[in-house]
C-alpha positions as CSV (number, residue, x, y, z in Angstrom):
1,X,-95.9,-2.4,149.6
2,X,-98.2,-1.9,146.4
3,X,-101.1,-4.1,146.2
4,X,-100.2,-6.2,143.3
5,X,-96.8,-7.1,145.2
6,X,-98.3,-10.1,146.5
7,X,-98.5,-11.5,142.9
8,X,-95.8,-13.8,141.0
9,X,-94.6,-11.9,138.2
10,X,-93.3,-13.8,135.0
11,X,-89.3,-13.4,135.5
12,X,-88.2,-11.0,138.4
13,X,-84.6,-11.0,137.1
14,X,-85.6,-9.7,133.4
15,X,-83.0,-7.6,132.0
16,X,-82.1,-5.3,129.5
17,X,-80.3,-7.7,126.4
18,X,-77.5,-4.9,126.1
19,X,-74.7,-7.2,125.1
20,X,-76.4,-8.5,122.1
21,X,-77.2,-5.0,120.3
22,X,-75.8,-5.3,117.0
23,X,-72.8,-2.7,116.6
24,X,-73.9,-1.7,113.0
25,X,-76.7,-0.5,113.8
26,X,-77.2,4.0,114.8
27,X,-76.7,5.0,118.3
28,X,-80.6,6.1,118.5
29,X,-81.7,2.9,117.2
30,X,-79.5,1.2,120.1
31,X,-81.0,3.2,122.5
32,X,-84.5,2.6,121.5
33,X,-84.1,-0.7,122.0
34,X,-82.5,-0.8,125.8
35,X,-85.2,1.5,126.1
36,X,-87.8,-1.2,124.7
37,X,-86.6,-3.9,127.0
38,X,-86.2,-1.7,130.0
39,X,-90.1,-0.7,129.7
40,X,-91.5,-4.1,128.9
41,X,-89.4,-5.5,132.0
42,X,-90.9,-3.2,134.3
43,X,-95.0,-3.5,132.8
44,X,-94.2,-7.2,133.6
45,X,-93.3,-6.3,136.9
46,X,-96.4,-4.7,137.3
47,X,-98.9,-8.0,136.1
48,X,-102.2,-5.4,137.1
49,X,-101.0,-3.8,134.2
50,X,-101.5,-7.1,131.8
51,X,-103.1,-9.7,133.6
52,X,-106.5,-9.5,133.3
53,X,-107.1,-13.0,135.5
54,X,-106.3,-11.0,138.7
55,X,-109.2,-10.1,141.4
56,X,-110.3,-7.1,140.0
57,X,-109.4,-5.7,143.4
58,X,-105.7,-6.1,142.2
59,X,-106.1,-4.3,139.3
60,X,-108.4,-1.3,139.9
61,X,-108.4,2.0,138.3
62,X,-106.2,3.8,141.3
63,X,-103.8,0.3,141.3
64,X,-103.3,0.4,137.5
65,X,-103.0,4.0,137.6
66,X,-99.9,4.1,140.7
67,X,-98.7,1.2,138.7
68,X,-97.9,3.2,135.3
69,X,-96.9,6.0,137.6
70,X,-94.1,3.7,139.2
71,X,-93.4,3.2,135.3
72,X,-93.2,6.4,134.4
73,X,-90.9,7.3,137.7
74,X,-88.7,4.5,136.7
75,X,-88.0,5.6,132.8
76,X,-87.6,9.1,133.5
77,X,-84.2,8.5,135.4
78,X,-83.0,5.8,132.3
């Protein structure tokens, strides 16, 4: 379990709005924005990446960093 796990995190059911894409618009620009909401989902999963009123022991250098690796891991397989 990663360090910041202990934390609430604003909405740990946040997903991706992909019924309400508009159907005029290009594939890419569709894409982009599942990709958009999949990304800001999982940051706010991780609040050492954007809360700055946690212990500083919750949001470190190595915790941020494993954090945006998690990220990172995450969107590669989208």
């Amino acid at each position: 379990m990663a360090d910041y796990e202990d934390y609430e995190y604003l909405d740990e059911n946040i997903e991706a709005d992909i019924e309400n894409i508009d159907p005029n618009k290009s594939l890419n620009l569709q894409a982009f924005e599942v990709f958009e909401e999949i990304l800001i989902s999982e940051v706010q999963e991780r609040s050492c990446l954007w809360d700055h009123r946690l212990d500083i022991k919750m949001r470190g250098m190595n915790i941020i960093q494993k954090a945006w690796e998690e990220v990172g891991r995450f969107i590669v397989y989208l």
